[in-house]
C-alpha positions as YAML, in Angstrom:
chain: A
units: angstrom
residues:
- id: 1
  name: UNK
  ca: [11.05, -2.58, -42.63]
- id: 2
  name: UNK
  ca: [10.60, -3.31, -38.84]
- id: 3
  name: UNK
  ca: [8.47, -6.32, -37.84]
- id: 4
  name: UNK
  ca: [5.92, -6.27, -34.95]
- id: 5
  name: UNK
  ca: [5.48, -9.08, -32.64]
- id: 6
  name: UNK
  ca: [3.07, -8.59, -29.44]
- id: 7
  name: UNK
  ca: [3.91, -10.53, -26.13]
- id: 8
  name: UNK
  ca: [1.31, -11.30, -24.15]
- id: 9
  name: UNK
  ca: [3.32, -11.55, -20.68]
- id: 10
  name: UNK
  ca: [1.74, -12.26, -16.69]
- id: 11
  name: UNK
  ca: [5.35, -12.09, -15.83]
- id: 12
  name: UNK
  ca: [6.83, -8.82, -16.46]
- id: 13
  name: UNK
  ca: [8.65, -6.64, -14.63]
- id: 14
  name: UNK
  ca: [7.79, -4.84, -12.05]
- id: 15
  name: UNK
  ca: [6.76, -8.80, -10.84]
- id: 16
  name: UNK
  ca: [9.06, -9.80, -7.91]
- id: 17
  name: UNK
  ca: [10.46, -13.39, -7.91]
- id: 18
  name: UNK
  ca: [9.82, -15.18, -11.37]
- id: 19
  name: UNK
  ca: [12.13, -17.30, -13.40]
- id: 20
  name: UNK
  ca: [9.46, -16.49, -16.25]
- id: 21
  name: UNK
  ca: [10.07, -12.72, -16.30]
- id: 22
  name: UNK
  ca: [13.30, -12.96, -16.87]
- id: 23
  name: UNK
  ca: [12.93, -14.90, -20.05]
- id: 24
  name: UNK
  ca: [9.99, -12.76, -21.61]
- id: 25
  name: UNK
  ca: [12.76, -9.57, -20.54]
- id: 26
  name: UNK
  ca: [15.74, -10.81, -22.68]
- id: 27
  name: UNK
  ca: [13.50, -11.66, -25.40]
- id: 28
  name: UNK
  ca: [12.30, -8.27, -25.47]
- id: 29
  name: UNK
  ca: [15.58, -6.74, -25.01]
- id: 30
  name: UNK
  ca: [17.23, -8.60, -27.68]
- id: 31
  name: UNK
  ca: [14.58, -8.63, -30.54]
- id: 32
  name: UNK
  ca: [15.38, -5.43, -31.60]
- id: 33
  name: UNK
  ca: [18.92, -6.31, -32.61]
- id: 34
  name: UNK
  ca: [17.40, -8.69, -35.61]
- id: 35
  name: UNK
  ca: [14.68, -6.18, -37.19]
- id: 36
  name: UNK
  ca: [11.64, -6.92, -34.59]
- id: 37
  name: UNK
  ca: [9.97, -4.25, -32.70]
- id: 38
  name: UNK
  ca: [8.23, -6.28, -29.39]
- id: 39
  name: UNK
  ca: [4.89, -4.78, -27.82]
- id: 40
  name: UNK
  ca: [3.88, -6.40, -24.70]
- id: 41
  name: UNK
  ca: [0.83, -6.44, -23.37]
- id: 42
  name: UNK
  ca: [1.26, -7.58, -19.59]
- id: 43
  name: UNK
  ca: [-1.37, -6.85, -16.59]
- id: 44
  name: UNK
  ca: [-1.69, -4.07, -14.33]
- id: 45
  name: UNK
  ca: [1.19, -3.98, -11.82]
- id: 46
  name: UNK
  ca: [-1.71, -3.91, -8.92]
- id: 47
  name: UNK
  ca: [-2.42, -8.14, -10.14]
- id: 48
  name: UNK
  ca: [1.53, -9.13, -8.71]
- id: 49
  name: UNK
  ca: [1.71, -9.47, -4.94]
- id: 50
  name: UNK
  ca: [4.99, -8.66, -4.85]
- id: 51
  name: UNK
  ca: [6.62, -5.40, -7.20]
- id: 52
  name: UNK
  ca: [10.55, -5.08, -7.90]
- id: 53
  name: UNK
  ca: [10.69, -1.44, -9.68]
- id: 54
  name: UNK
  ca: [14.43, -2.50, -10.34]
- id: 55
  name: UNK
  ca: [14.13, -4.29, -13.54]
- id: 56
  name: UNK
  ca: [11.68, -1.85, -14.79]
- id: 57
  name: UNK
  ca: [15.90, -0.32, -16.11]
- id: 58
  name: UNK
  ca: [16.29, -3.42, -17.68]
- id: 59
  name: UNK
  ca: [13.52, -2.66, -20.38]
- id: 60
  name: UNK
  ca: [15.38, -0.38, -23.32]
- id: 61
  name: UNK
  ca: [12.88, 2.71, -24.32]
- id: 62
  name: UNK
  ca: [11.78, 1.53, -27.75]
- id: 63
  name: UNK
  ca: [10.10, -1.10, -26.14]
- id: 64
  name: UNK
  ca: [6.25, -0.44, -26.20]
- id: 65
  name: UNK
  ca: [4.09, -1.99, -23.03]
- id: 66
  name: UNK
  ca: [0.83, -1.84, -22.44]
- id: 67
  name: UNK
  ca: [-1.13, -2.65, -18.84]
- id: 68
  name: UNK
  ca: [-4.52, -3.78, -18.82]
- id: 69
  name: UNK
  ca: [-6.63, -3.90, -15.98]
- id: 70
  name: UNK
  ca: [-6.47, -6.65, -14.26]
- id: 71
  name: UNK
  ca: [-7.23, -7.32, -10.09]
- id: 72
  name: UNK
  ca: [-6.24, -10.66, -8.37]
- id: 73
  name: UNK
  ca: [-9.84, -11.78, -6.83]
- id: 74
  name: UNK
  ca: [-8.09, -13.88, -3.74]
- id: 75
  name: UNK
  ca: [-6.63, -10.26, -2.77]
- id: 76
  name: UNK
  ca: [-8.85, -7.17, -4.18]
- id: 77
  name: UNK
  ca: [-12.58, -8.92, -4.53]
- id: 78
  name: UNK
  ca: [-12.54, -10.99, -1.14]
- id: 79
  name: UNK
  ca: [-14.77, -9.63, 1.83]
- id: 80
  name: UNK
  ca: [-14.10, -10.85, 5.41]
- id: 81
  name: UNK
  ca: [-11.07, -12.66, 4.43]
- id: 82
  name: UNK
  ca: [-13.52, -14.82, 1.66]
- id: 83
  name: UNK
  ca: [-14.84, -14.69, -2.44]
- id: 84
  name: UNK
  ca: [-17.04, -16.50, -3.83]
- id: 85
  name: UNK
  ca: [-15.32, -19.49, -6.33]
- id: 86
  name: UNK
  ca: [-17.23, -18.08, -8.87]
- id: 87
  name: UNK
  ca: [-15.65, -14.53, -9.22]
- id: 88
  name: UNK
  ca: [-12.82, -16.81, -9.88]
- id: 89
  name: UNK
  ca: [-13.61, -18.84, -12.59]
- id: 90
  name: UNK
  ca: [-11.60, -20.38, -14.52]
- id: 91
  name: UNK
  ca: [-8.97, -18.46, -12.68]
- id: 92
  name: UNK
  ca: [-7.83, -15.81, -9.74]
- id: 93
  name: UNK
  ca: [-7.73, -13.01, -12.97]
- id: 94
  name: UNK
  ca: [-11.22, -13.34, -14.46]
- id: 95
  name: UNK
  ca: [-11.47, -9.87, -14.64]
- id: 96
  name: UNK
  ca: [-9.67, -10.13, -18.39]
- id: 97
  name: UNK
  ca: [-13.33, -11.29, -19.39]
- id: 98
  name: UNK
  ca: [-14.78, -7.44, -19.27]
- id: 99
  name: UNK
  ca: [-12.62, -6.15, -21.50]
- id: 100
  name: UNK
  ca: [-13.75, -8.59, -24.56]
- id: 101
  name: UNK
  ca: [-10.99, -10.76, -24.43]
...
């Protein structure tokens, strides 16, 4: 019998630049050599500033991911270079909230 675990992961390829990917990526990649089957549940690759799609090979196929929505409101909700603090409470990726989280 294969055990589930879910990761919950802001750093996930295709993210550019993060020490933290890289750890969530060989946990992943590994866990299915001792019986685990990892889902991860990381944000919308339109949240990172910067994309690398060259890890994105690094991720073996039985590896389920899911994207949800997610916008950074410094970047995608700010109008004449400006947002208002409280579109970003308590952080930059409020959006989360909508979904029932």
């Amino acid at each position: 019998m294969v055990k589930r675990v879910l990761m919950i992961a802001y750093h996930f390829p295709p993210l550019h630049g993060s020490s933290g990917m890289q750890r969530t990526l060989r946990f992943a990649r590994y866990l299915p050599d001792h019986g685990w089957e990892p889902i991860i549940l990381a944000p919308s690759p339109r949240a990172y500033q910067q994309i690398d799609s060259g890890q994105l090979a690094d991720i073996p196929q039985q590896v389920r991911i899911h994207r949800a929505f997610a916008l950074d409101t410094a970047r995608h909700l700010k109008v004449m270079g400006r947002y208002p603090r409280v579109l970003a409470l308590p952080d930059r990726w409020v959006q989360y909230l909508q979904d029932g989280i």
